[in-house]
C-alpha angles and dihedrals in degrees: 000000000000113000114247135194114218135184085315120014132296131314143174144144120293125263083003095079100325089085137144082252097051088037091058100043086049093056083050095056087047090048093054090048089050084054097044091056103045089245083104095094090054099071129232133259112224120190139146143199127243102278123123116297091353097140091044088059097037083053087048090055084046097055095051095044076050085050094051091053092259127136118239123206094196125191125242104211134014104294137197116264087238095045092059084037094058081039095067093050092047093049098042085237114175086238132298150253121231130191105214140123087190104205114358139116115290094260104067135070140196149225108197122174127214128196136227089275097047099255133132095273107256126254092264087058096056093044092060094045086048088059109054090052092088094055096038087048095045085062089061094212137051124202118262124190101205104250094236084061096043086055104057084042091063080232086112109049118190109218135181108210094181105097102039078053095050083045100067092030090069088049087058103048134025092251091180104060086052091058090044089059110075107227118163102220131174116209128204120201091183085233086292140118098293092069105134097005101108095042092048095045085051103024114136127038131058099315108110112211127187114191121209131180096021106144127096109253115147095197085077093215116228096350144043119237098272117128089212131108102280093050099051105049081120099050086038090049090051092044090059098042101042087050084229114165100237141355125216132203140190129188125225104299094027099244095119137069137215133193135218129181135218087256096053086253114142113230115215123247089248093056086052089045090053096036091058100046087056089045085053094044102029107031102030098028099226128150145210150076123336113208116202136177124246084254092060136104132273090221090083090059084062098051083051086054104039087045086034089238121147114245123213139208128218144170113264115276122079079234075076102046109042108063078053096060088041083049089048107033079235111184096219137355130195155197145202106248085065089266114154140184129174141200119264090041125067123292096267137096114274119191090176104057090037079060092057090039090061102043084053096055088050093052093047103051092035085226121133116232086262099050081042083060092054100046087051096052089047090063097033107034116239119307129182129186141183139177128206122201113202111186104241134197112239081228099065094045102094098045082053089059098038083057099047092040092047100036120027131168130258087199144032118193092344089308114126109232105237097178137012119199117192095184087117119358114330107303096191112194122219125216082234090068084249123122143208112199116182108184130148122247118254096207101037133028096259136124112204140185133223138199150157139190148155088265139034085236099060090037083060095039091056094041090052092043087044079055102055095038079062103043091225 
């Protein structure tokens, strides 16, 4: 089966094509591209989350960087994606290698590559790297240098990227006046590498923090690492039974956020998205661009009216969306999958630091997440959503977007279709203001469904008519 790299890296099941052999052709690959573009010379960061095997692989992809003459800052322990991705900066890398398959099922893994600047490595980088992989294949080898000697040669560094993160974390929220108030919060690190960030970054004081699903199990047991509804039905259950303020959770490499209210109710990841960006323009009184993908909420389009900030639109994949808000300035950009990242840090999700900037928000307004809700609601009108993943053989995929291409509707559950974007899947525009999107996944084989209205009963209307104009 090639190796492909996808909206964020590449990924595949364990012992099937994510094996030691594919892991180290593609470092190879990584450590030619490094040459070839003088970063060579800076050295790489190579981390990895809590799945099966992930710091064996991340030491096979080690040993063949050691091999090509290129230093390797290796982490010691499972580590957070935006930790690694603050340590490049820090340590002026030349990018960075991370074993992760992020959210999905315990089976897979993953092979994601950051850039010089700490961002998801853009679609031209992958590319590169993609196309090295024939010719390094057809070799049928690539050199390793064992890790024991690449150590003792200086050529393997250990290094713990934790405090120069906490460090600038404290510069980008009052920390202490979280700890000071009091909040009873329940954080849930989905078995994965943010397990303990959040309590050691706010331990002391008069918050109170319960950790749950901190230890390491790659099974995943009973969930896969996805901060969304179906995932969080334990951390929803002990919110409401406790009578704790908020729950937090973050996925497997601790990029994403979830959110959990006093009343053990999910919020969306649009109403994050759009939560944040008022805490941003409201609270803190900062302003500038907000970048989007095409999955995410209007709502945002209002806040940029109401602050007079422009809004942006991007494909899916924060390696979209993150040159735009360099390009920009932007003061946050978002994604779907309840990935954020902010200004001020690197260009990378953070659900971390999504995590303090909503306690904050909390603390500052003095609001539970249900009364946010409302006040949000109050500026911006009501607004449900709801996606629907429909496993999806790859097969089928081509006759699904020569129907909709061919064919597609003027109306979608009696709503006339005012405007259709194909920047990423079929987005198709209501006069309502609400909004069906069908698009594939580009790190599962999934095709999913997305859409959002003033009401759960046209949400559903839309998703079921999306349904039978697909046949699926």
């Amino acid at each position: 089966m090639p190796i492909k790299f996808g909206t964020d890296g590449w990924r595949g099941i364990i012992a099937d094509d994510f094996t030691f052999e594919n892991v180290r052709y593609c470092a190879q690959a990584v450590a030619e591209h490094l040459r070839d573009r003088g970063l060579a010379p800076r050295g790489l960061v190579i981390g990895y989350d809590t799945r099966f095997a992930s710091e064996h692989f991340a030491a096979a992809a080690s040993e063949v960087l050691a091999a090509n003459g290129i230093r390797v800052y290796l982490c010691p322990k499972p580590t957070p994606t935006p930790v690694i991705s603050y340590g490049v900066v820090r340590q002026k890398a030349g990018g960075a290698i991370i074993i992760t398959a992020s959210h999905n099922p315990a089976q897979w893994n993953g092979f994601k590559i950051k850039s010089e600047d700490g961002a998801s490595a853009p679609t031209e980088v992958e590319a590169d790297v993609e196309a090295r992989l024939p010719q390094i294949i057809g070799r049928g080898t690539t050199e390793r240098m064992p890790l024991k000697e690449a150590l003792s040669q200086g050529l393997v560094e250990y290094l713990d990227l934790d405090p120069p993160y906490f460090q600038h974390i404290a510069k980008m929220v009052d920390l202490d006046s979280l700890r000071r108030s009091g909040l009873r919060v329940i954080v849930d690190s989905m078995y994965g590498a943010g397990d303990s960030y959040i309590k050691r970054l706010l331990d002391g004081g008069r918050i109170q923090i319960q950790e749950i699903n901190v230890e390491r199990n790659p099974i995943f047991p009973g969930i896969q690492p996805e901060p969304i509804a179906r995932h969080l039905s334990k951390l929803c259950a002990l919110v409401r039974d406790t009578g704790a303020h908020v729950g937090l959770a973050t996925d497997g490499d601790a990029d994403r956020v979830g959110i959990v209210d006093e009343g053990g109710n999910p919020l969306t990841p649009l109403q994050i998205f759009a939560l944040l960006a008022l805490y941003l323009l409201e609270v803190r009184g900062e302003r500038g661009a907000i970048v989007r993908t095409v999955t995410t909420t209007s709502m945002l389009y209002r806040l940029g009216e109401l602050y007079g900030v422009p809004v942006y639109e991007t494909a899916v994949g924060f390696k979209h969306v993150a040159p735009k808000m360099m390009a920009e300035n932007a003061i946050m950009g978002g994604e779907e999958s309840s990935g954020f990242g902010f200004r001020g840090h690197v260009p990378e999700r953070d659900g971390i630091l999504a995590a303090m900037y909503f306690l904050d928000l909390m603390t500052r307004l003095g609001k539970s997440p249900s009364q946010l809700i409302e006040y949000l609601y109050s500026k911006v009108g009501p607004h449900h959503y709801e996606r629907l993943d429909l496993q999806f053989p790859a097969s089928q995929r081509e006759t699904i977007v020569k129907r909709l291409a061919s064919s597609p509707p003027d109306r979608i559950a009696g709503n006339a279709v005012t405007k259709v974007n194909t920047i990423d899947g079929h987005h198709f525009s209501l006069a309502d203001g609400s909004w069906l999107l069908v698009r594939f996944s580009g790190t599962e084989p999934l095709l999913r469904m997305y859409a959002e209205a003033s009401s759960i009963e046209k949400v559903k209307a839309l998703i079921q008519d999306g349904r039978s104009m697909l046949g699926v």
